[in-house]
PDB file as gemmi writes it, atoms N, CA and C in Angstrom:
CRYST1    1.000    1.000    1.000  90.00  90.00  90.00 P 1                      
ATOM      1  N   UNK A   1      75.394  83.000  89.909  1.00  0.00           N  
ATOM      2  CA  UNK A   1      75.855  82.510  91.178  1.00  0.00           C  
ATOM      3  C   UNK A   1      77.251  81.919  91.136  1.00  0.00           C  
ATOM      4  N   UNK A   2      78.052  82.002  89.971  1.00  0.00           N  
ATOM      5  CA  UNK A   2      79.215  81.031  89.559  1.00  0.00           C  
ATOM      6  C   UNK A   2      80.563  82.649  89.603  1.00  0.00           C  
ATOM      7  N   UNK A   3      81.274  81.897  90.246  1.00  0.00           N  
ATOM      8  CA  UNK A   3      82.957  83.117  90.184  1.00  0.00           C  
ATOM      9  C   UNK A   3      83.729  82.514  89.378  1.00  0.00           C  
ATOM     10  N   UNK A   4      84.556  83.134  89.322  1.00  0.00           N  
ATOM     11  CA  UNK A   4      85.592  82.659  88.111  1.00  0.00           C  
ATOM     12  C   UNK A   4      86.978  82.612  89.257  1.00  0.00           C  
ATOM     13  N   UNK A   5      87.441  81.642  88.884  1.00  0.00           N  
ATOM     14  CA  UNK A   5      88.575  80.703  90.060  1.00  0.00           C  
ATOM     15  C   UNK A   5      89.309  79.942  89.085  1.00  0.00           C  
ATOM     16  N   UNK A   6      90.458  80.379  89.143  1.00  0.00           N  
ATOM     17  CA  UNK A   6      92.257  79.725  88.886  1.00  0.00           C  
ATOM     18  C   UNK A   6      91.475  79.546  87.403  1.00  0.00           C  
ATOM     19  N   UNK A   7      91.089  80.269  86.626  1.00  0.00           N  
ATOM     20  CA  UNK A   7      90.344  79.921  85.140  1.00  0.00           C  
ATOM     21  C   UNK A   7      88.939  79.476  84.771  1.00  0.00           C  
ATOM     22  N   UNK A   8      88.639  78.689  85.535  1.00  0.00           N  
ATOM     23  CA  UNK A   8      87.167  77.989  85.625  1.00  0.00           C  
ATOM     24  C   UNK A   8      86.117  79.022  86.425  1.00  0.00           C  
ATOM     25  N   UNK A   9      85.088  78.133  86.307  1.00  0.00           N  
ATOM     26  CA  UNK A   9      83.362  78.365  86.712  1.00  0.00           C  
ATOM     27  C   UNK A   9      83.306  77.663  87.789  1.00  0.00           C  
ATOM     28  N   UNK A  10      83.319  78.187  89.127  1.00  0.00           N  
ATOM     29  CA  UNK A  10      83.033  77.576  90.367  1.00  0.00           C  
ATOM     30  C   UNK A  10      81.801  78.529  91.337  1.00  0.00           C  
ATOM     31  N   UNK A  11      81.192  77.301  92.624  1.00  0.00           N  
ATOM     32  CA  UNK A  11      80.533  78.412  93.452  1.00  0.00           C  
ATOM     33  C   UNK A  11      81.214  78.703  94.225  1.00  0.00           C  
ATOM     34  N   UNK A  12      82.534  78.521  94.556  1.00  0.00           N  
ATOM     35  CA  UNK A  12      82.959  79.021  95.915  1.00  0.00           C  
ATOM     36  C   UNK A  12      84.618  79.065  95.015  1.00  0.00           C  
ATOM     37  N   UNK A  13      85.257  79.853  96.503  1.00  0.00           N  
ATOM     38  CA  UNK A  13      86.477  80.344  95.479  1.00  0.00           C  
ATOM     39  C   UNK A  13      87.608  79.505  96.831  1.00  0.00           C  
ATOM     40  N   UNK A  14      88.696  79.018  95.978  1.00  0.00           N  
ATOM     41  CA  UNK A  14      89.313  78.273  96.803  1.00  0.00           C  
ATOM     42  C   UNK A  14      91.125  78.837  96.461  1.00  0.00           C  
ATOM     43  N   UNK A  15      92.126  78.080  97.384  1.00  0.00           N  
ATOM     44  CA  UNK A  15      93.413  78.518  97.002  1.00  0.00           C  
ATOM     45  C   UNK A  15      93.725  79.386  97.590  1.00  0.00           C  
ATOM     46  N   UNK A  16      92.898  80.059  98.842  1.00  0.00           N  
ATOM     47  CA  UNK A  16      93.495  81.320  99.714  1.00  0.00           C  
ATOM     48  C   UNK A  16      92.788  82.462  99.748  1.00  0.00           C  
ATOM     49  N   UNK A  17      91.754  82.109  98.052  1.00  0.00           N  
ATOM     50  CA  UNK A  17      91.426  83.631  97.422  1.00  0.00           C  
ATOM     51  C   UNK A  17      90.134  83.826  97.797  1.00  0.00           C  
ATOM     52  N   UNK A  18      89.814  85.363  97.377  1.00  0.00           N  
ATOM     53  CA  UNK A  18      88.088  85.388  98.111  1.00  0.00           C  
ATOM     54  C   UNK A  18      87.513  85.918  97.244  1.00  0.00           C  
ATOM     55  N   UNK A  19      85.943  86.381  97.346  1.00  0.00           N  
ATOM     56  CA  UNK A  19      85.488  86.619  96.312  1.00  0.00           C  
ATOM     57  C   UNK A  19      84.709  87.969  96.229  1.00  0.00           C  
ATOM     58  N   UNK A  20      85.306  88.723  95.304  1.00  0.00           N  
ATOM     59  CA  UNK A  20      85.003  90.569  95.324  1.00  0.00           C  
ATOM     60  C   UNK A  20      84.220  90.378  93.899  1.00  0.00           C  
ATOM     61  N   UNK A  21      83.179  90.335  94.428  1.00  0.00           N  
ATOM     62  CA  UNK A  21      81.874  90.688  93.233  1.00  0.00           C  
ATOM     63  C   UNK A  21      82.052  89.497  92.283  1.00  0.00           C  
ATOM     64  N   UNK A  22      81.975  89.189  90.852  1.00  0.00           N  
ATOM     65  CA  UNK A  22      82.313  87.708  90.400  1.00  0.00           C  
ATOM     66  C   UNK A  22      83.520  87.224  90.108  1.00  0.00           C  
ATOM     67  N   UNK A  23      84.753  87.364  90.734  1.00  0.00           N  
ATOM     68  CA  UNK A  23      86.222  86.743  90.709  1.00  0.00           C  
ATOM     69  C   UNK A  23      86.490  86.773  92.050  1.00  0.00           C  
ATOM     70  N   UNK A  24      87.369  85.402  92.140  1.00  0.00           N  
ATOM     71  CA  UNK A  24      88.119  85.115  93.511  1.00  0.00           C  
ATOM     72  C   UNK A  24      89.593  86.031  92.922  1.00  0.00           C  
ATOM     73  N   UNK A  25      89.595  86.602  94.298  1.00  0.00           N  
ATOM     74  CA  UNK A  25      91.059  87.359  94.435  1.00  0.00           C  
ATOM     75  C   UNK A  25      92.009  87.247  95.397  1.00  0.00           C  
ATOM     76  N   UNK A  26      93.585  87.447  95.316  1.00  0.00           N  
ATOM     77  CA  UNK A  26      93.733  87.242  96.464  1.00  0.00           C  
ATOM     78  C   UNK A  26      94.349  88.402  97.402  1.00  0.00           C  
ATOM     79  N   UNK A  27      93.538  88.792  98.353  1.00  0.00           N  
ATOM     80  CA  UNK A  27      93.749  89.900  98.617  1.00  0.00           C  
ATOM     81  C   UNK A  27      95.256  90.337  99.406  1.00  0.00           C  
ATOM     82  N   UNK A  28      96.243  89.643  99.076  1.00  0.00           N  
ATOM     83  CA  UNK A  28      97.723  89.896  99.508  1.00  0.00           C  
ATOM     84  C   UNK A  28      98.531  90.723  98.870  1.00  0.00           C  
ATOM     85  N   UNK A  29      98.136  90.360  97.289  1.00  0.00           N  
ATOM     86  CA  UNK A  29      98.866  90.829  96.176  1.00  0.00           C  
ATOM     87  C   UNK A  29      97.768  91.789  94.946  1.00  0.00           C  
ATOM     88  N   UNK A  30      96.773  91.426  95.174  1.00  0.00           N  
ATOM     89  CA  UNK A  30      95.938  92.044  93.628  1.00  0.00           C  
ATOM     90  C   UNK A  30      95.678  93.674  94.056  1.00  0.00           C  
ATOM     91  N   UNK A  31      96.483  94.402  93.311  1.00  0.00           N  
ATOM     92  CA  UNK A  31      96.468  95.691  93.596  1.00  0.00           C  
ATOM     93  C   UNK A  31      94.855  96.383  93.730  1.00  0.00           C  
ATOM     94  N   UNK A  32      94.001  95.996  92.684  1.00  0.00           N  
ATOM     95  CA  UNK A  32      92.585  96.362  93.286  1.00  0.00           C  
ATOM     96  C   UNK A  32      91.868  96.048  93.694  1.00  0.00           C  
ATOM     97  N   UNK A  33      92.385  95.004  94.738  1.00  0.00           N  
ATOM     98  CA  UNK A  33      91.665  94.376  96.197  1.00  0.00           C  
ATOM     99  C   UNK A  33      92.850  94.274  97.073  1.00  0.00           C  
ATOM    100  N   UNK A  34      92.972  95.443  97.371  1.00  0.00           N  
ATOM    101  CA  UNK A  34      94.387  95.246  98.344  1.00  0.00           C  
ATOM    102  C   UNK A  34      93.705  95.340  99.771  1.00  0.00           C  
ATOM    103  N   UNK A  35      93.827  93.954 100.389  1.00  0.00           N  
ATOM    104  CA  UNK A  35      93.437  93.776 102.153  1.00  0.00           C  
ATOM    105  C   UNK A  35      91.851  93.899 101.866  1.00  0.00           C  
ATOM    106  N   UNK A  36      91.217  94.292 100.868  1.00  0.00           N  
ATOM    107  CA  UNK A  36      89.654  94.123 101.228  1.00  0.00           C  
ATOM    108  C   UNK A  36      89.562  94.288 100.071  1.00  0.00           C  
ATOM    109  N   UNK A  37      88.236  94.288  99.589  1.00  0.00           N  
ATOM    110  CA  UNK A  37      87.646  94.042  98.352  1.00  0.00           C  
ATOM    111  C   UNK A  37      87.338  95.523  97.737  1.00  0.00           C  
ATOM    112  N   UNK A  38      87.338  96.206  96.324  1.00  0.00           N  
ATOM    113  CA  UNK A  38      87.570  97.140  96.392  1.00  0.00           C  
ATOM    114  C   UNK A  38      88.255  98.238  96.897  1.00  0.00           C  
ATOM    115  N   UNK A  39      89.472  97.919  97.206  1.00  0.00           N  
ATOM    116  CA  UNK A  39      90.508  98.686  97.858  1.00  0.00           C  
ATOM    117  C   UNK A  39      91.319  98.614  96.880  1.00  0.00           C  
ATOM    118  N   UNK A  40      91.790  99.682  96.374  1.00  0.00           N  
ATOM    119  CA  UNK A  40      92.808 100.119  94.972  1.00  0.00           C  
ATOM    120  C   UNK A  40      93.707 100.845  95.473  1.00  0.00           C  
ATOM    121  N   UNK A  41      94.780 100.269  95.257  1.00  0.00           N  
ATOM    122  CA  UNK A  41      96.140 101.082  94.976  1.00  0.00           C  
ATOM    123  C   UNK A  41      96.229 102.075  94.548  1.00  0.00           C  
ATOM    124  N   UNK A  42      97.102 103.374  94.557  1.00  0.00           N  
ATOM    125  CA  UNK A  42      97.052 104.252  93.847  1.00  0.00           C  
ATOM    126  C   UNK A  42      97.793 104.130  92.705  1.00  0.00           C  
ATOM    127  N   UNK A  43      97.985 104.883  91.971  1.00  0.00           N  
ATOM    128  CA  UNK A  43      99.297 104.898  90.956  1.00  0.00           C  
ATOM    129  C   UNK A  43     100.440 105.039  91.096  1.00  0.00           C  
ATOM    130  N   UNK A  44     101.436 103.826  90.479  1.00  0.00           N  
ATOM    131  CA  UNK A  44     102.582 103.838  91.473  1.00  0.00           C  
ATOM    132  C   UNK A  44     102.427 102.812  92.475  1.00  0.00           C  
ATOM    133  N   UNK A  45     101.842 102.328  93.104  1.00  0.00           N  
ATOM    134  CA  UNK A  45     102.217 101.420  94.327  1.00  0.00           C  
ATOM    135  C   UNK A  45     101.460 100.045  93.604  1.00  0.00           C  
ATOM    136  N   UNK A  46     102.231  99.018  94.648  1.00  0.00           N  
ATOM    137  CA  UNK A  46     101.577  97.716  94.411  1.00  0.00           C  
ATOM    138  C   UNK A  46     101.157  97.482  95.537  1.00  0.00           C  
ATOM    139  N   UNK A  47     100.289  96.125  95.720  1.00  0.00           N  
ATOM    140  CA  UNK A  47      99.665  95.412  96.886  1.00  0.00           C  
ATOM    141  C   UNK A  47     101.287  94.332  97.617  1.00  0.00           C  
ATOM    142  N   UNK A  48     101.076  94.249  98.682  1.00  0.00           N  
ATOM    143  CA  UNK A  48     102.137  93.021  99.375  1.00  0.00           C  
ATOM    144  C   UNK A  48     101.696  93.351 100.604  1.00  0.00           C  
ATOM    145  N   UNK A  49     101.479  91.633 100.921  1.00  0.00           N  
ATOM    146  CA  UNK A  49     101.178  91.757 101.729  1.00  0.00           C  
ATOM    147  C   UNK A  49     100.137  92.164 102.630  1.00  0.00           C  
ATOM    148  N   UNK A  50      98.762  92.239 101.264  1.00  0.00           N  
ATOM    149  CA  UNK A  50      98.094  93.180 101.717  1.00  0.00           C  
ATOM    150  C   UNK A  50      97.771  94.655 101.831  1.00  0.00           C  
ATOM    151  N   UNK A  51      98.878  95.150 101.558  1.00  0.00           N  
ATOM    152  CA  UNK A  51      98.828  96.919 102.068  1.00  0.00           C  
ATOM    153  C   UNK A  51      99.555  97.424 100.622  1.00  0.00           C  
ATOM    154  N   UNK A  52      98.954  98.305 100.404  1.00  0.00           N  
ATOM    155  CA  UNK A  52      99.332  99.427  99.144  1.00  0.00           C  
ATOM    156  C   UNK A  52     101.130  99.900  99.608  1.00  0.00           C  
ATOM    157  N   UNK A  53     101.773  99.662  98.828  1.00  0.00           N  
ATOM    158  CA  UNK A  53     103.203 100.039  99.099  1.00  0.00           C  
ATOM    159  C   UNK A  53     103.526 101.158  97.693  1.00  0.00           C  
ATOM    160  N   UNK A  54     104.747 101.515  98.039  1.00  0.00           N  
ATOM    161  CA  UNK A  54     105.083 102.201  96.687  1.00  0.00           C  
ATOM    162  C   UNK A  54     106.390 101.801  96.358  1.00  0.00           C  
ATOM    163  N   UNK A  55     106.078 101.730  95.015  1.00  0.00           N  
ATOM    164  CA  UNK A  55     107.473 101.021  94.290  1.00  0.00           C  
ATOM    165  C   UNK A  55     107.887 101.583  93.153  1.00  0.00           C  
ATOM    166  N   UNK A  56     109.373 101.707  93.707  1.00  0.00           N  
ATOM    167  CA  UNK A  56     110.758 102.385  92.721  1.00  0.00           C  
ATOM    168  C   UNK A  56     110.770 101.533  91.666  1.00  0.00           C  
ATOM    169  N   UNK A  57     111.163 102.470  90.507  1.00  0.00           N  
ATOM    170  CA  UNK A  57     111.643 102.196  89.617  1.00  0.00           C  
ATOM    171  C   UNK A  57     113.132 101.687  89.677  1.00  0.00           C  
ATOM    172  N   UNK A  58     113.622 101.020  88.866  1.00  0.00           N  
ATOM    173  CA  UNK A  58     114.880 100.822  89.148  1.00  0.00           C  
ATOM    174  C   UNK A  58     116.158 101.966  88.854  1.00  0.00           C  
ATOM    175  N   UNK A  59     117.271 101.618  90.053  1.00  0.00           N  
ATOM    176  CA  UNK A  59     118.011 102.633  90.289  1.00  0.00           C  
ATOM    177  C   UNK A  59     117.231 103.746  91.013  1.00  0.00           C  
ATOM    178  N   UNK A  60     116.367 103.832  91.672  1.00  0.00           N  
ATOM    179  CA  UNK A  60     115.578 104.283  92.556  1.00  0.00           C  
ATOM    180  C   UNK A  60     115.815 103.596  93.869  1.00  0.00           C  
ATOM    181  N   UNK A  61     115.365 104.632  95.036  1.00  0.00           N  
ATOM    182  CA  UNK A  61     115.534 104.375  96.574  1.00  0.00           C  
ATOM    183  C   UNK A  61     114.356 104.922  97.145  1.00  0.00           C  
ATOM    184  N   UNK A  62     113.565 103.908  97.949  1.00  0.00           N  
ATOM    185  CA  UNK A  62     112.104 104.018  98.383  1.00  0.00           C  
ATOM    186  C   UNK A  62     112.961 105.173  99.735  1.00  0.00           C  
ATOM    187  N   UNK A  63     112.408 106.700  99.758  1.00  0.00           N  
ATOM    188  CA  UNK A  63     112.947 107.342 100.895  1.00  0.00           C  
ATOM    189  C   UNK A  63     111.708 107.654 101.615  1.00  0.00           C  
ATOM    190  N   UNK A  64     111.425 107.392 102.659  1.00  0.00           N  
ATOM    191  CA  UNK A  64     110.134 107.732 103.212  1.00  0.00           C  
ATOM    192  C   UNK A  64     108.527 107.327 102.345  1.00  0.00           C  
ATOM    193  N   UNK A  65     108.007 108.460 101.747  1.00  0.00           N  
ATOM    194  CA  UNK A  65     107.201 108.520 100.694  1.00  0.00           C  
ATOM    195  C   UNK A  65     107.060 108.433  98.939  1.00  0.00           C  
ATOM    196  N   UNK A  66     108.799 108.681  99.096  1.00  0.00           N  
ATOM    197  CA  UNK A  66     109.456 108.993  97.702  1.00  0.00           C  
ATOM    198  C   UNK A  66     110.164 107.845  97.271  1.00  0.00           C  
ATOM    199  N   UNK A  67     110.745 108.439  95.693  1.00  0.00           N  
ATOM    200  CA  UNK A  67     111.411 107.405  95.235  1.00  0.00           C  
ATOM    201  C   UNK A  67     112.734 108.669  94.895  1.00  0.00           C  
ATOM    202  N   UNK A  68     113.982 108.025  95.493  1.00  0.00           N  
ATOM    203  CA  UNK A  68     115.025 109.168  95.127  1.00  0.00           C  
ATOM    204  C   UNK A  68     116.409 108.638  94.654  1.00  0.00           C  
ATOM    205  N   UNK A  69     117.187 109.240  93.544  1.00  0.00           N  
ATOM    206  CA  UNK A  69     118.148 108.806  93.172  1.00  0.00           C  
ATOM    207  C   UNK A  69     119.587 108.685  94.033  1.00  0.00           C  
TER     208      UNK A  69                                                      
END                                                                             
């Protein structure tokens, strides 16, 4: 009945974060709880904000879908 929160053993998950099966997450940024619990990013993108984005490498330019020099 215990999640695991900011390191510790708690019953409830605090700090913003919520709780997807036994860890509080926070679903803004954690790429495999992006906006809901079990929601994964693909490869290549991160979470912000909530929503799966895709992100350039550097010296890269996010063009539409792509990443272009």
């Amino acid at each position: 009945g215990l999640v695991c929160s900011q390191g510790g053993c708690t019953t409830q998950c605090g700090g913003g974060t919520t709780q997807c099966g036994q860890a509080c997450v926070d679903l803004k940024v954690d790429p495999s709880n992006c906006g809901k619990c079990g929601n994964a990013c693909p490869g290549g993108q991160v979470c912000s904000s909530g929503q799966c984005a895709l992100t350039c490498a550097q010296g890269l330019t996010k063009c539409g879908s792509f990443c272009v020099d």
